[in-house]
C-alpha positions as CSV (number, residue, x, y, z in Angstrom):
1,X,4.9,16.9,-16.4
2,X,4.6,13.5,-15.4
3,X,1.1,12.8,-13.0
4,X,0.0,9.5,-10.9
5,X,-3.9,10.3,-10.7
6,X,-5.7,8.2,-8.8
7,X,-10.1,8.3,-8.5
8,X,-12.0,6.6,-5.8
9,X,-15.2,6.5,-5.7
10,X,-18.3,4.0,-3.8
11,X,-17.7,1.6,-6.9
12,X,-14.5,1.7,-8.1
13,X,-10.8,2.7,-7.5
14,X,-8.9,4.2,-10.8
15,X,-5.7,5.1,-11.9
16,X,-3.8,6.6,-14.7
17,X,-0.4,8.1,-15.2
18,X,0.1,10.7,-17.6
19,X,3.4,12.0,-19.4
20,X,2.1,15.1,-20.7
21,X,-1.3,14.4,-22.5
22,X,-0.3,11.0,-23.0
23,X,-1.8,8.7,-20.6
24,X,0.2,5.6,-20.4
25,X,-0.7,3.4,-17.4
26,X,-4.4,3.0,-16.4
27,X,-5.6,0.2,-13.6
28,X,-9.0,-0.3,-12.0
29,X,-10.3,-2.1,-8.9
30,X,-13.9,-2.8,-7.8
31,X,-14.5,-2.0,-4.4
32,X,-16.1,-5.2,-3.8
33,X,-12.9,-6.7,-5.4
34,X,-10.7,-9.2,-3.6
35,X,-7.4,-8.8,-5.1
36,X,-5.2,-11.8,-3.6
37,X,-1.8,-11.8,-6.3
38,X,0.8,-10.9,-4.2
39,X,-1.0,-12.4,-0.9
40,X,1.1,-15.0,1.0
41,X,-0.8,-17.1,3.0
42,X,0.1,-20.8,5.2
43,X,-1.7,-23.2,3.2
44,X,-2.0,-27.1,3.9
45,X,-0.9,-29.9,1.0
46,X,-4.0,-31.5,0.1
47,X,-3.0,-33.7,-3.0
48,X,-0.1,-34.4,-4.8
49,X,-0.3,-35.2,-8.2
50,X,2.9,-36.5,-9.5
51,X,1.4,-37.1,-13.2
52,X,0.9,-33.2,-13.0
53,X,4.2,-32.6,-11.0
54,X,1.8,-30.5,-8.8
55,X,0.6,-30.0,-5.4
56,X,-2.8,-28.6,-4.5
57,X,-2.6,-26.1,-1.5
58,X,-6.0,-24.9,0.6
59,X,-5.1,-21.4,1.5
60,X,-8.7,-21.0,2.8
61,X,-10.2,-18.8,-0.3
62,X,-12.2,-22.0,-1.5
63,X,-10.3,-23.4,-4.4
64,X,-7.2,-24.8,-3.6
65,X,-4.3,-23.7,-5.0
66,X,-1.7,-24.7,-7.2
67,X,1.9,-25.0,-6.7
68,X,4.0,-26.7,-9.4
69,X,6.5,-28.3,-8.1
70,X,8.8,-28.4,-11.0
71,X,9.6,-24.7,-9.6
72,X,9.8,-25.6,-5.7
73,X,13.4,-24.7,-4.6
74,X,13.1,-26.7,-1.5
75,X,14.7,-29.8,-1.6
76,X,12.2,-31.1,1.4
77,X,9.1,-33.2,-0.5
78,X,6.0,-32.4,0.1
79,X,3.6,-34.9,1.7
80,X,-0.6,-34.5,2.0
81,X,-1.4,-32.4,5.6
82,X,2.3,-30.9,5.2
83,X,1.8,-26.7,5.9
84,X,3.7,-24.5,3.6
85,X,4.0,-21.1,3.0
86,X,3.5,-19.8,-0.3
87,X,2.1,-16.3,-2.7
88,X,0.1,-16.1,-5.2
89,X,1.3,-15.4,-8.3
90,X,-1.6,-15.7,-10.5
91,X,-5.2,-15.4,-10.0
92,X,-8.1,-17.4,-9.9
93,X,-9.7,-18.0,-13.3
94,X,-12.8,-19.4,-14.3
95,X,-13.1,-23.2,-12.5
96,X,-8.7,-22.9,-12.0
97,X,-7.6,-22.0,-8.8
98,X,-5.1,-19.5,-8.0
99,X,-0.9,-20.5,-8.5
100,X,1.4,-20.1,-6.2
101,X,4.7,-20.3,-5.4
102,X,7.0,-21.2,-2.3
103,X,9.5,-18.7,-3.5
104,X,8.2,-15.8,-1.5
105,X,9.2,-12.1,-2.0
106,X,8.1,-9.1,-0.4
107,X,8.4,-5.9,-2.6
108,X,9.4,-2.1,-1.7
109,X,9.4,0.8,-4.0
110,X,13.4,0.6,-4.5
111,X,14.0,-3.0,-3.2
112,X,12.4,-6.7,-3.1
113,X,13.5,-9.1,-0.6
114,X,13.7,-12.4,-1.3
115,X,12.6,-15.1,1.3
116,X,14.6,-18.3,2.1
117,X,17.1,-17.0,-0.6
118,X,20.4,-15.3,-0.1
119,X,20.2,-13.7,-3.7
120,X,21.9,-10.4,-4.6
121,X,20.8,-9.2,-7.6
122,X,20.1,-5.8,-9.4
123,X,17.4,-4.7,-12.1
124,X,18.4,-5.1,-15.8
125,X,17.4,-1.7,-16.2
126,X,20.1,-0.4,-14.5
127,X,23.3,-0.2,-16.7
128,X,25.7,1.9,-15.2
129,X,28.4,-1.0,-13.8
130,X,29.3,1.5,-10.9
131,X,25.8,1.9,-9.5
132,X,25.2,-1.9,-9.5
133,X,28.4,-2.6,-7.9
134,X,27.7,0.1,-5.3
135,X,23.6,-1.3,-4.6
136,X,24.8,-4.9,-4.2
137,X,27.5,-4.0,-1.9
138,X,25.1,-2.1,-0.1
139,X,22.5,-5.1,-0.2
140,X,24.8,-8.1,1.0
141,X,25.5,-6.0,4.2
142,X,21.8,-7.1,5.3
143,X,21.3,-9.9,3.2
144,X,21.9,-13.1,5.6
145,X,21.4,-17.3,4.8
146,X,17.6,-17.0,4.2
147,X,16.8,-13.7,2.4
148,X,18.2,-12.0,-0.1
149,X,17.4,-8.8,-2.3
150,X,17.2,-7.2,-5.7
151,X,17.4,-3.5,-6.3
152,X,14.6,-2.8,-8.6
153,X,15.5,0.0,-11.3
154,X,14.4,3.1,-9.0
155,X,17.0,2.1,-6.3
156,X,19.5,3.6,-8.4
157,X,18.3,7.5,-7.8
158,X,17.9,6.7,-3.9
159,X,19.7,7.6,-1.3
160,X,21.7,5.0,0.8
161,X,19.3,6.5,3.9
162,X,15.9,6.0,1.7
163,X,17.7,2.3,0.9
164,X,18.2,1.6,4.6
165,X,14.5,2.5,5.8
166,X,13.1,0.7,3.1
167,X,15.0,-2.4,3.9
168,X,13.9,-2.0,7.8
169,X,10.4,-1.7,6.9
170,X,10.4,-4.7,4.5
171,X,12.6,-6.4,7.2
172,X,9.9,-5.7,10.2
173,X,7.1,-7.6,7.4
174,X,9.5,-10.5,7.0
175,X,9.3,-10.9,10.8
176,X,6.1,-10.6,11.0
177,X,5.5,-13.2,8.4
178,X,7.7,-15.6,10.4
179,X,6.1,-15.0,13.8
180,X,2.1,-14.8,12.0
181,X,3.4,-18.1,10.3
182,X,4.3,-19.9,13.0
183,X,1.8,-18.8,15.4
184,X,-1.2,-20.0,13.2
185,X,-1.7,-24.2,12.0
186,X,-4.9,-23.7,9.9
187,X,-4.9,-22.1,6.2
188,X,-4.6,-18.4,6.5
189,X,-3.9,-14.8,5.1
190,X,-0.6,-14.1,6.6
191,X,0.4,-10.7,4.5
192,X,-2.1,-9.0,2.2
193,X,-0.6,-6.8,-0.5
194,X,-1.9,-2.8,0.2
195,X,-4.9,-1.2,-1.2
196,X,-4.6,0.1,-5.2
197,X,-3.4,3.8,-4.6
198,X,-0.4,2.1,-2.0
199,X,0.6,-0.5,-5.0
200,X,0.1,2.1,-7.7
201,X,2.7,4.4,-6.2
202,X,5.3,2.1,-5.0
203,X,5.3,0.5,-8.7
204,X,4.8,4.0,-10.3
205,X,6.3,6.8,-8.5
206,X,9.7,8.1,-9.1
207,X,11.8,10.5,-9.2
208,X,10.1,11.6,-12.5
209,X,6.8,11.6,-11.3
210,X,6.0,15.3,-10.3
211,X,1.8,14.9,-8.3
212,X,0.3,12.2,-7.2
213,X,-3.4,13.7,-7.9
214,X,-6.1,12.2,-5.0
215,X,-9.9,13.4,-5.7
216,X,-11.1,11.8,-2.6
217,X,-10.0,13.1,1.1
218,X,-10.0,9.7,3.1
219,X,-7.9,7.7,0.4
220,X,-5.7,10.7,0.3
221,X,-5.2,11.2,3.9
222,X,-4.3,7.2,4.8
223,X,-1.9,7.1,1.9
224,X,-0.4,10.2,2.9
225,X,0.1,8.3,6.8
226,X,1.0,5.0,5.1
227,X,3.9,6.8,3.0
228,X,4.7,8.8,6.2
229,X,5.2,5.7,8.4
230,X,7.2,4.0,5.5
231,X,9.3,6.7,5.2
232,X,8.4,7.4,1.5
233,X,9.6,10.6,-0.5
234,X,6.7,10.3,-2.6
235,X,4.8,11.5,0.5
236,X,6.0,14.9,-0.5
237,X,4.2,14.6,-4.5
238,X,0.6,13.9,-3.2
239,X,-2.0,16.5,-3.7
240,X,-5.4,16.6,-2.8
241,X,-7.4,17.8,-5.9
242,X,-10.4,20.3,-5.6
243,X,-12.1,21.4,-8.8
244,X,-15.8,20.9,-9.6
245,X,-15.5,18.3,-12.5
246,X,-14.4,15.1,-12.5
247,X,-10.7,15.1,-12.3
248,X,-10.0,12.7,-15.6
249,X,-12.0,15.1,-17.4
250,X,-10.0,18.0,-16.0
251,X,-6.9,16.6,-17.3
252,X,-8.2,15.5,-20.4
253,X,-8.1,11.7,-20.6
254,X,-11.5,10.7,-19.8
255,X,-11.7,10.1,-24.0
256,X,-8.5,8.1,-23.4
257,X,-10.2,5.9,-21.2
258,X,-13.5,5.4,-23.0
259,X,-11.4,4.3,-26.2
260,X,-10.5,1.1,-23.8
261,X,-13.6,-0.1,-23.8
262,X,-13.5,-0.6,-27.7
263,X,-11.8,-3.7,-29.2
264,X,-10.1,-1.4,-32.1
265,X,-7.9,1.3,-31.9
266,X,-6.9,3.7,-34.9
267,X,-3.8,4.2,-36.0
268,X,-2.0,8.0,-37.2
269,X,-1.2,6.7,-40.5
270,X,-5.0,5.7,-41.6
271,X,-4.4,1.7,-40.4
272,X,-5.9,0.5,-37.0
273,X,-5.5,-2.9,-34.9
274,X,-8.2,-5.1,-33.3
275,X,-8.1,-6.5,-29.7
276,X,-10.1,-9.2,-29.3
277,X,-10.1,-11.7,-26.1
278,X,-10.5,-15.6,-26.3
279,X,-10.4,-18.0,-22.8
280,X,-6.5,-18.8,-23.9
281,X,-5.0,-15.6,-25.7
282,X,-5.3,-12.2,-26.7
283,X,-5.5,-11.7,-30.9
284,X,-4.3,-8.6,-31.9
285,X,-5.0,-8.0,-36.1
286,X,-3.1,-5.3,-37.7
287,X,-5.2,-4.0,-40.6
288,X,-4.5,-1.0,-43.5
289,X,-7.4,0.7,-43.0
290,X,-7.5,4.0,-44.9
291,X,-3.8,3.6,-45.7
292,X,-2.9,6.1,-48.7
293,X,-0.4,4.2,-50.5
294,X,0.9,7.0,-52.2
295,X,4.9,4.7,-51.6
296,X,5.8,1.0,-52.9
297,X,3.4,-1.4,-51.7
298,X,6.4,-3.0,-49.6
299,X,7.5,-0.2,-47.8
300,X,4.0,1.1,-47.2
301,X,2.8,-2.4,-45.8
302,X,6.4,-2.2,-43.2
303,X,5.3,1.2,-42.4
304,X,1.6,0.6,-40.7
305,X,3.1,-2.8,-39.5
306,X,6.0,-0.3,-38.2
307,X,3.5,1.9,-36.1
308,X,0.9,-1.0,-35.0
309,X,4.4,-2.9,-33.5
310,X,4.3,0.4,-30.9
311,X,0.5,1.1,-30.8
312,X,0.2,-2.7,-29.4
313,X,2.9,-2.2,-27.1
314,X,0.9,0.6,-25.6
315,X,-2.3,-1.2,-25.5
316,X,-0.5,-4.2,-23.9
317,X,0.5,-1.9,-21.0
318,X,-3.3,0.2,-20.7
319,X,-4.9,-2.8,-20.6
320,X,-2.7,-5.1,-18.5
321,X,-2.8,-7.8,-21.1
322,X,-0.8,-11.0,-19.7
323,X,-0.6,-14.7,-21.3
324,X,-0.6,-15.3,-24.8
325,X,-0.5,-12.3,-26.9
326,X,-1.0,-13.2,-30.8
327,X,-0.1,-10.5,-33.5
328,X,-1.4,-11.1,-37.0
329,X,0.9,-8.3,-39.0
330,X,0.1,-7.6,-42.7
331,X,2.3,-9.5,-44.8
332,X,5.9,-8.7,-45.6
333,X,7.9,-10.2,-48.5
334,X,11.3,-8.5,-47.5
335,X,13.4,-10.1,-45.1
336,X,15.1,-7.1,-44.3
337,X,11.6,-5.6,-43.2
338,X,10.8,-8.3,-40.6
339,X,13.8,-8.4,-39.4
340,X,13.6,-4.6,-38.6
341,X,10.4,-5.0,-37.2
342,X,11.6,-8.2,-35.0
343,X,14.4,-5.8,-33.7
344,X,11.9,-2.9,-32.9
345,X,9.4,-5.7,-31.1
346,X,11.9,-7.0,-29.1
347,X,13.2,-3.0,-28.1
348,X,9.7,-2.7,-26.5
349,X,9.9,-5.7,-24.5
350,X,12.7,-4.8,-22.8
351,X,11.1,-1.8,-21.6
352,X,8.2,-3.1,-20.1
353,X,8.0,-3.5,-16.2
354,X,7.2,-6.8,-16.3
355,X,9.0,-10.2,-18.2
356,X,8.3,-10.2,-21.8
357,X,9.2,-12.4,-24.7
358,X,8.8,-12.1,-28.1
359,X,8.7,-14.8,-30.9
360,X,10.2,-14.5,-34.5
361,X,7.9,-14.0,-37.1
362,X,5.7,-16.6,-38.9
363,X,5.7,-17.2,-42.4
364,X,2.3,-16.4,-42.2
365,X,3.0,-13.3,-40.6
366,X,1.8,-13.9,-37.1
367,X,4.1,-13.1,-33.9
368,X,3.6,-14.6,-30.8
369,X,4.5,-12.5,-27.3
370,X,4.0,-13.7,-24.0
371,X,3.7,-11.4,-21.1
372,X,3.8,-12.5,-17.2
373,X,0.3,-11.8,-16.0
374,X,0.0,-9.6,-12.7
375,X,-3.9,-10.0,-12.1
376,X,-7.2,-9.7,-14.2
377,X,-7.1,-7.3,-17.3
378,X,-8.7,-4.7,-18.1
379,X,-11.6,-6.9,-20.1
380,X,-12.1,-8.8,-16.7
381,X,-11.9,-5.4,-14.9
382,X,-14.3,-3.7,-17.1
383,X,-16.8,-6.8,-18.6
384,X,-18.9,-9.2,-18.0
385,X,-20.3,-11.9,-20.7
386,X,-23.7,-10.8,-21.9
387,X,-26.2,-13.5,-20.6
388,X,-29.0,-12.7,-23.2
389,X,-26.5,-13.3,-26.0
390,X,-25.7,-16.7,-25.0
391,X,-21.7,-15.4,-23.6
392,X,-21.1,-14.7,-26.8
393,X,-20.7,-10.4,-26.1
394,X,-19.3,-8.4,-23.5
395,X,-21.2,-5.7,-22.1
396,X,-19.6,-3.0,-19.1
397,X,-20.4,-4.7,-15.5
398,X,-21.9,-3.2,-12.9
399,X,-19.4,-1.1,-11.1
400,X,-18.2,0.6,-13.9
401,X,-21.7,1.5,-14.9
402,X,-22.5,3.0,-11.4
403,X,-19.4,4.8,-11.1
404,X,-20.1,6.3,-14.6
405,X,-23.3,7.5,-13.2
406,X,-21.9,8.4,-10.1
407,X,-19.3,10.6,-11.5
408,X,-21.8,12.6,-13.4
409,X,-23.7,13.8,-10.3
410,X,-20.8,13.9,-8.0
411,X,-19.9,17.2,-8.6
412,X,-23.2,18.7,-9.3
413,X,-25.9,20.4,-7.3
414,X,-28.9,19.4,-9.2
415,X,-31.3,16.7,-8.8
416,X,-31.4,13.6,-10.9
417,X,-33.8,11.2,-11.8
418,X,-32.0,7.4,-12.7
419,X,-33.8,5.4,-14.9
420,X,-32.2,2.2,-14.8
421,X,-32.2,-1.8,-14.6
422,X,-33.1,-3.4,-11.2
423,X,-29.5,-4.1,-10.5
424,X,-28.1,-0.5,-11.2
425,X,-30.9,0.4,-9.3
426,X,-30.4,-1.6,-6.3
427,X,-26.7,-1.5,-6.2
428,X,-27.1,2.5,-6.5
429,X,-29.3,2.6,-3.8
430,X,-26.8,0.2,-1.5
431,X,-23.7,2.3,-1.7
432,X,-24.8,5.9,-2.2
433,X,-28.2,5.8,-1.2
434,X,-30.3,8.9,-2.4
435,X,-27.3,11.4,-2.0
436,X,-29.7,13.8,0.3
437,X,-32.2,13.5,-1.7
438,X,-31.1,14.6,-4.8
439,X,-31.5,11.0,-6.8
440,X,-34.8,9.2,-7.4
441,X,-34.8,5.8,-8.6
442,X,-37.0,4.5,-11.5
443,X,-36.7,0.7,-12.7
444,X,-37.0,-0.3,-16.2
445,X,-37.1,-3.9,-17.8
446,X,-34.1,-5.3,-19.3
447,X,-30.8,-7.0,-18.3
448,X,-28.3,-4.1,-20.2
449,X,-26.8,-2.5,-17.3
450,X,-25.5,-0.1,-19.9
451,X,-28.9,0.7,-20.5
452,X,-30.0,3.8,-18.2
453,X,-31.2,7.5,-18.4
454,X,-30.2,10.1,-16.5
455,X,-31.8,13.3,-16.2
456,X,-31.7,16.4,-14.2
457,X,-35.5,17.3,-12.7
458,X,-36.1,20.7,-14.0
């Protein structure tokens, strides 16, 4: 059984899929959080730095953007005050602006169409040579001089009727790109990527996926008339859930979820790994732990090094990591060993969703992996730096802290009594209020949003 669940709530939207017990995809979004990767906006050319090979776009969300211009198709130069239409590709971190690029596509569940590019292509995913002769025959039928299409790997259990509506719906927002575009001279949002729960399922759902789980009645209900208009057969997989606990808990991952929030993760065989985050990479350590090496030293060492090479592989995907991705394995001495584990590496990468590659190993043992980033991760999503330790600790923010609380009255009938930093307090108080009455607010000192009580009045 294979489950999309997704759980909104005043603070936060989250989602996991499940295969079984296993969760293996879990995303969250503040709802104060403006997500722009994906946006495409008409921006205007502000600078060109030619040192940098670079131009610096204002799309109007305060820091202008960057567009290399090393990967600008258009033969056309850009000049200062020139408009363009671009999408972001990466977000904005720290002082850096967002990137973006001029080569513009606009995604579907089964197909992405390609703006101002007449390329036919299909997924890698998709082996079987008569399926990808039969989708890009289908394709060039609409594909003209200035769009093109891939067929991403889902296509290939669609019907040629769920093809042809999705290609009229991504079609009708390609018009209306081109008429917003050229209606408009200043910088401006011209298409905005949909909510979480609309992105999750077109990336997510397939034919595999059995329920798409919805805990809350008006995120439900819009999807459900979003997929409807779309002409999605997901529509047909979404359930509105209605137990009396919170609905990770009811499916048993809510301890899935809380082990992202360390930076080390156990392993089956006694080892464990540690995730830590720097401003320019991930490092991942691979460590023996409580190994019993009860084998050859050798084959023991390949063996945790063995299960780590997958346990970081599912880490990399629950946590969204993207960049620089630096694996410190435990020494090997046999060739024969890394080169096993170099073949195993490079399996995983090919079956993650997004563009992967994976390095050789060092003679010091370390493996380098980069990862295209789609977004903040999951230590953005979930952290902020810790003020009172100088930014040199993390500490949960303060969504995920209300939205912890939150979920622990939600389905209860009692009345509560939050003890709690000014900030939880007030940010409480702003989206929920006092919940009929059942909540009463106490401030205590401190900065630590972690740091609250909550307890039922008696």
């Amino acid at each position: 059984m294979i489950r999309l669940i997704i759980s909104s709530n005043p603070f936060l939207t989250r989602v996991a899929k499940i295969n079984e017990s296993k969760m293996c995809v879990y995303t969250i979004r503040k709802k104060s959080e403006s997500v722009i990767v994906g946006n495409i906006y008409k921006g205007v050319v502000k600078n060109i730095s030619h040192s940098l090979n670079a131009a610096f776009i204002d799309i109007g969300t305060g820091k202008n953007a960057f567009l290399s211009l090393d990967k600008h198709d258009d033969a056309k130069p850009f000049n200062v005050n020139d408009n363009v239409l671009v999408q972001v590709f990466k977000p904005t971190i720290s002082t850096k602006g967002p990137k973006v690029t001029t080569n513009i596509t606009i995604p579907g569940n089964y197909i992405v169409l390609l703006r101002d590019n007449n390329f036919i292509g299909v997924s890698k995913q998709i082996k079987d040579s008569d399926t990808i002769e039969k989708l890009k025959n289908f394709l060039k039928r609409f594909a003209g001089d200035k769009i093109g299409f891939i067929a991403r790997t889902a296509s290939q259990h669609a019907s040629f009727r769920d093809l042809e509506n999705e290609l009229s719906h991504l079609l009708s927002i390609n018009r209306l790109v081109t008429e917003k575009s050229s209606a408009i001279n200043e910088p401006a949002l011209i298409f905005e990527e949909p909510p979480l729960p609309i992105w999750v399922i077109r990336e997510y759902c397939d034919e595999n996926t059995n329920e798409v789980i919805f805990d809350e009645e008006y995120v439900y209900k819009h999807t459900k008339q979003y997929l409807l208009n779309i002409g999605s057969k997901c529509v047909q997989k979404l359930k509105l859930y209605s137990r009396k606990k919170p609905v990770f808990e009811y499916y048993g991952i809510d301890k899935n979820i809380e082990s992202l929030e360390s930076s080390m993760v156990t392993l089956k065989n006694g080892g464990y790994i540690t995730i830590e985050k720097t401003e320019a990479l991930f490092a991942v350590d691979v460590n023996s732990g409580k190994y019993n090496y009860d084998q050859e030293a050798e084959q023991a060492i390949f063996e945790i090094n063995k299960e780590a090479a997958y346990e970081i592989f599912n880490q990399i995907a629950l946590r969204d990591m993207g960049g620089l991705i630096v694996v410190d394995f435990i020494d090997m001495e046999s060739e024969e060993h890394k080169t096993e584990l170099e073949s195993i590496l490079n399996k995983l990468a090919e079956k993650d969703k997004r563009e992967v590659h994976v390095g050789s190993i060092s003679q010091f043992g370390l493996v380098e992996i980069s990862r295209r980033k789609n977004g903040n991760d999951i230590f953005d999503k979930m952290f902020d730096k810790c003020e009172s330790c100088l930014n040199s600790g993390l500490v949960k923010n303060i969504s995920l802290v209300c939205s912890e609380i939150y979920e622990k009255i939600r389905y209860e009938n009692s009345k509560f009594t939050l003890t709690a930093t000014a900030n939880v307090v007030e940010y409480m108080q702003e989206k929920i209020g006092y919940l009929n009455n059942r909540i009463r607010y106490e401030i205590k000192s401190g900065c630590n949003a972690e740091d609250y009580n909550l307890e039922v009045v008696k």
